[in-house]
C-alpha positions as CSV (number, residue, x, y, z in Angstrom):
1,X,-99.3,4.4,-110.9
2,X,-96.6,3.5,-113.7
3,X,-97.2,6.4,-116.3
4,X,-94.1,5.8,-118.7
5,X,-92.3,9.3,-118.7
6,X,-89.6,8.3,-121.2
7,X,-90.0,9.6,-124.7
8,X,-91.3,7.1,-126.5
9,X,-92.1,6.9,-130.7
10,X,-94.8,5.6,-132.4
11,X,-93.3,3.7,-135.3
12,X,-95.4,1.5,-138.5
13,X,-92.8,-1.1,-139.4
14,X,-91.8,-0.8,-143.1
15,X,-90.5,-4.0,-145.5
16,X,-87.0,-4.8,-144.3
17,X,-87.2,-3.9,-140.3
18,X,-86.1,-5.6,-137.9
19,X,-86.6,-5.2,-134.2
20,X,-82.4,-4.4,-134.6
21,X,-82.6,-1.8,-136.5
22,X,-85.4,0.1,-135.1
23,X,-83.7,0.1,-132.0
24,X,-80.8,1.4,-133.7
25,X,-82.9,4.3,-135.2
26,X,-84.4,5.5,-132.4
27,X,-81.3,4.9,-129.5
28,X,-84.0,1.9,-128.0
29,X,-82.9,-1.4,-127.5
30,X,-84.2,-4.9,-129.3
31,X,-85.2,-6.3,-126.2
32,X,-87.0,-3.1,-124.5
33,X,-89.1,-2.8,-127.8
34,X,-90.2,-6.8,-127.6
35,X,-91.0,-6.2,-123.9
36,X,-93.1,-3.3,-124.2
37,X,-95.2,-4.6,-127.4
38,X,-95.6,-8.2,-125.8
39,X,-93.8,-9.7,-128.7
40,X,-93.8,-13.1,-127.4
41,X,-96.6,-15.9,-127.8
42,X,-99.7,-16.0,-128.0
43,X,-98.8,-13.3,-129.9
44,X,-96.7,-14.3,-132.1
45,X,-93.4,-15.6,-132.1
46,X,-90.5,-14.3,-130.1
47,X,-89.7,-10.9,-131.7
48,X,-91.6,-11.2,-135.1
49,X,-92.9,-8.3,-136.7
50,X,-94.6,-7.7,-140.1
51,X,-95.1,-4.4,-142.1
52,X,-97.7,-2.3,-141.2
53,X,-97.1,-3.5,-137.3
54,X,-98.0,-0.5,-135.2
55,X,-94.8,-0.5,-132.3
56,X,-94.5,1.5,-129.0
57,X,-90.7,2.2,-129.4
58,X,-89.0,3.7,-125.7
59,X,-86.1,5.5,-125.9
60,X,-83.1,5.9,-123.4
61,X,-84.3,9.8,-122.8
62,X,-85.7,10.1,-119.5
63,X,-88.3,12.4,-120.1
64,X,-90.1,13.5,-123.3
65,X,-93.6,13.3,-125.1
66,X,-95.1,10.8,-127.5
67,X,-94.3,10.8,-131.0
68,X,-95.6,9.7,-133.5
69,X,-94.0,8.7,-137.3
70,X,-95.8,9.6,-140.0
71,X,-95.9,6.3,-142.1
72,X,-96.5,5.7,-145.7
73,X,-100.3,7.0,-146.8
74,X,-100.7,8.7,-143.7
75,X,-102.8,12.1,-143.4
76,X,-102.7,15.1,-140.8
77,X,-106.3,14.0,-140.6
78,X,-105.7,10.8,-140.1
79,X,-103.2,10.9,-137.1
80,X,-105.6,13.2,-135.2
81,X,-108.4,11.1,-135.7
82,X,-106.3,8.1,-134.3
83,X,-105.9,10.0,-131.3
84,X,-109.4,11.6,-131.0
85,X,-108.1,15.3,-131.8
86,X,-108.7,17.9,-133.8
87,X,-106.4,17.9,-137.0
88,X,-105.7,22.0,-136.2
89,X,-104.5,21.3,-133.1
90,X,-102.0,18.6,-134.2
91,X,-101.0,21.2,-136.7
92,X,-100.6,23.7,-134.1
93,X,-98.5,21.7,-132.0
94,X,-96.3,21.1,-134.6
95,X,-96.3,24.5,-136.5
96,X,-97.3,22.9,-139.4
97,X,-98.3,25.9,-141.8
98,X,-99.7,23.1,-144.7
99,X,-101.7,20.5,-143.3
100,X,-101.7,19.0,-146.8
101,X,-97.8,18.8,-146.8
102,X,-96.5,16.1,-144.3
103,X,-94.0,13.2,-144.9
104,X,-92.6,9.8,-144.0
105,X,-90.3,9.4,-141.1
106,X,-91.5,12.8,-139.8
107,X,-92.0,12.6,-136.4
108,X,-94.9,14.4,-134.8
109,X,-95.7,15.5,-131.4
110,X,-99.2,13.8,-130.7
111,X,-101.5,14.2,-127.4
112,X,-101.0,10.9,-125.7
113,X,-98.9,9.1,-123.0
114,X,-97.8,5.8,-122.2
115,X,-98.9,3.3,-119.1
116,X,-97.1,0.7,-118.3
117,X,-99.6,-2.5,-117.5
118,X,-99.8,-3.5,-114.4
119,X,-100.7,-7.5,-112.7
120,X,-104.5,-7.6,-112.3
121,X,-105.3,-4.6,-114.5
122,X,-107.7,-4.5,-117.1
123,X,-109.0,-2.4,-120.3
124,X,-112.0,-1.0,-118.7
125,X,-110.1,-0.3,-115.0
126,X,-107.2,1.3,-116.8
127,X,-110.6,3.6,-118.9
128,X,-112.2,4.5,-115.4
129,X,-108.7,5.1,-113.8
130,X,-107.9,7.8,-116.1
131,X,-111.1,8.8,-117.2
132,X,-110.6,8.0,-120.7
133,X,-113.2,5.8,-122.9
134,X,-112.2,2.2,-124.3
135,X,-112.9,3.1,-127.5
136,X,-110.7,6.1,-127.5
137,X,-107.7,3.5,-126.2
138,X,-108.4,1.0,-128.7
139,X,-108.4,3.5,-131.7
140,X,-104.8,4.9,-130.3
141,X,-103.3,1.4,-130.5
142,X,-104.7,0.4,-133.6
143,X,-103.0,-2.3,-135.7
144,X,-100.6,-3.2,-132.5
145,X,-99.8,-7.1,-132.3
146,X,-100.1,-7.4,-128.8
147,X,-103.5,-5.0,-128.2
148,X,-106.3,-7.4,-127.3
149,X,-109.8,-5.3,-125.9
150,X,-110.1,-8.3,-123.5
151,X,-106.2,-9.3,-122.6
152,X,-103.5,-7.1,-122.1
153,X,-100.2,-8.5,-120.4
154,X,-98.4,-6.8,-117.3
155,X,-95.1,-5.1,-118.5
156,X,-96.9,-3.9,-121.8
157,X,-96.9,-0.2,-122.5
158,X,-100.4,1.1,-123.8
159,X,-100.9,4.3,-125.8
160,X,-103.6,6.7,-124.0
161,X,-104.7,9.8,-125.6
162,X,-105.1,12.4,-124.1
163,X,-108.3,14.6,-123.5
164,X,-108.5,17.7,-126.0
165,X,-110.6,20.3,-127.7
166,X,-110.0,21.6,-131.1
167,X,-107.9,24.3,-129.8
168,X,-106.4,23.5,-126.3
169,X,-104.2,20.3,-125.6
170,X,-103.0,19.7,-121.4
171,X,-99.2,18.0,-121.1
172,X,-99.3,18.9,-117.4
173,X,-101.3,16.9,-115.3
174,X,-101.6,14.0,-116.9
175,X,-105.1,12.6,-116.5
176,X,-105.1,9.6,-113.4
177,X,-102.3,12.0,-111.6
178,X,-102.5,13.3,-107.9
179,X,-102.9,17.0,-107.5
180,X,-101.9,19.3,-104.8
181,X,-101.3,23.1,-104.1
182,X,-99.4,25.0,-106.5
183,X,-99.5,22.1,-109.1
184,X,-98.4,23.6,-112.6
185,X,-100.5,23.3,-115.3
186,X,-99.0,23.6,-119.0
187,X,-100.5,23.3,-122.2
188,X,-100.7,24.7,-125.8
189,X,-103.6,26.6,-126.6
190,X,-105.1,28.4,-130.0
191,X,-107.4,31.1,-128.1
192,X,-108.5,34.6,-128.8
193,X,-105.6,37.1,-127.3
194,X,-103.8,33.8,-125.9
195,X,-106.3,34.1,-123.0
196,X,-106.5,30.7,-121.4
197,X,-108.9,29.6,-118.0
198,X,-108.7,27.2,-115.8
199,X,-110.3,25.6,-112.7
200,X,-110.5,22.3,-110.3
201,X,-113.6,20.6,-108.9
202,X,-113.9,17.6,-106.8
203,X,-115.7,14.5,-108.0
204,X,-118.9,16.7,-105.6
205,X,-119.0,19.7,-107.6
206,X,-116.8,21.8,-105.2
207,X,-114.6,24.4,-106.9
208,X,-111.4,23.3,-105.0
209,X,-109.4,26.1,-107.1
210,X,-111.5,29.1,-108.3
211,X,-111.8,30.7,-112.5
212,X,-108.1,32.1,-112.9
213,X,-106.7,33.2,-116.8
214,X,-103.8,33.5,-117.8
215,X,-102.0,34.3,-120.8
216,X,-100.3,30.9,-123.3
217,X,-97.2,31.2,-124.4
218,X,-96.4,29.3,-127.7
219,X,-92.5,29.7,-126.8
220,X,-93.0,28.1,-123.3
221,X,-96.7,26.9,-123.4
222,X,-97.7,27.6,-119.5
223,X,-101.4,27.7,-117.7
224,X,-99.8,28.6,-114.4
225,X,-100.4,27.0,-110.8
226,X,-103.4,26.0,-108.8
227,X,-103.9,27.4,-105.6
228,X,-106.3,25.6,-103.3
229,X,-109.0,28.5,-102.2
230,X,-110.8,25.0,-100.7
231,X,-110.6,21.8,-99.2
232,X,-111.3,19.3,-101.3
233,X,-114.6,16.8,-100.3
234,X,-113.7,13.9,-102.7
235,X,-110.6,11.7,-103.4
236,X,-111.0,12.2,-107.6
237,X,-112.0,15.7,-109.1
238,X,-111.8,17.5,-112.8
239,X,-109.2,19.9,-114.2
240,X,-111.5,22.2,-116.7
241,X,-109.2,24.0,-119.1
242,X,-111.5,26.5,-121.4
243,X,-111.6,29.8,-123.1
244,X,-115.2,31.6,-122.5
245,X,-116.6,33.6,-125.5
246,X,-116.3,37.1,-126.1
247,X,-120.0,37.5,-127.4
248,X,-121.9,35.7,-124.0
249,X,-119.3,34.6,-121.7
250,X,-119.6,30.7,-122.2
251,X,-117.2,28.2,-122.1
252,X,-115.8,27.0,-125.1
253,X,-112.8,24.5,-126.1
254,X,-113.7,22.9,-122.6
255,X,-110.9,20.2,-121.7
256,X,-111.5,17.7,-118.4
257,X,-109.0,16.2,-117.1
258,X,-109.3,13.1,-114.5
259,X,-107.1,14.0,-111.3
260,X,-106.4,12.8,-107.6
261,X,-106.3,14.4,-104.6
């Protein structure tokens, strides 16, 4: 399953780009940026781009999370809403102290990842493989030239965000992933005393991995591992990641994440 670990940027395209010198500002190359956006008819033609053109920009590091440049007009509200979080969180992931004060060409860490299209995939199999609604893919790749609900190409890279609550964001599984004993879970959390929880279920309701806390770490955000105190029953299963209330004990900031077994 060809989730695209490379940092990659996402990057509006301002009067006067060209595919050249985006490439050259983010160490990419002309020809990876044309591939992964489908630059090529139907589209349009070979390698033409137009301002406000939303790209997927890879970059020679190997590994690396999603960023995103703030563009002209852009809000902190804006950004989160494009990929269905909660404008705090962003923040926090960014240790932004003014959510009011952000500007162009700042990058910012956003909770997505990239997939690389596959021959024979489609919108709705790439949704149910990863758990993740259509119209939360279409909203993350909005105003990209080669994003069509009903044709995507093989070789394209498609933005997926990834599942959240206001207050807890999971880098490590990514959703569609296989699991296994001892996985390591990391994260960033906002939660009373740092106290983060976490559990896995199979796709039958079976608690493969029991309740266990631990403490986040904004340094070196961590969840810890996942011990198997059961087999699982089902190929597919949930990651939970929650904080439970002080005042009754419920779960709050609950965050599911689609995994394999």
């Amino acid at each position: 399953m060809p989730i695209v670990l490379r940092k990659s940027s996402i990057y509006t395209v301002r009067q006067g780009d060209t595919l050249y010198s985006i490439a050259q500002r983010f160490n990419s190359s002309a020809e990876e940026i044309l591939r992964v956006n489908h630059l090529y008819p139907p589209v349009t033609d070979p390698g033409l781009i137009f301002p406000g053109d939303v790209l997927v920009v890879p970059t020679l590091l190997q590994t690396g999370r999603v960023s995103y440049i703030v563009a002209s007009g852009d809000t902190l509200f804006r950004i989160a809403l494009r990929f269905g979080a909660s404008p705090d969180l962003v923040a926090g992931i960014n240790q932004i102290e003014n959510p009011n004060l952000i500007n162009p060409a700042q990058p910012l860490t956003v909770p997505a990842f990239i997939y690389e299209i596959q021959e024979g995939d489609s919108l709705a199999a790439v949704s149910r493989r990863f758990g993740i609604p259509p119209a939360r893919i279409s909203e993350a790749n909005e105003g990209r030239p080669g994003f069509q609900g009903d044709v995507i190409w093989p070789g394209y890279h498609v933005i997926l965000p990834l599942p959240t609550s206001r207050n807890i964001v999971v880098w490590t599984p990514l959703p569609g992933t296989r699991v296994g004993r001892g996985q390591r879970i990391e994260g960033q959390a906002r939660a009373f005393e740092a106290n983060v929880l976490h559990q896995l279920r199979d796709a039958n309701g079976v608690v493969v991995s029991n309740e266990r806390f631990t403490t986040a770490d904004i340094g070196a955000p961590a969840y810890g591992t996942l011990p198997f105190d059961r087999t699982p029953t089902a190929n597919t299963g949930e990651l939970w990641v929650y904080t439970r209330s002080a005042k009754d004990g419920s779960i709050q900031d609950l965050v599911r994440t689609t995994v394999y077994f």
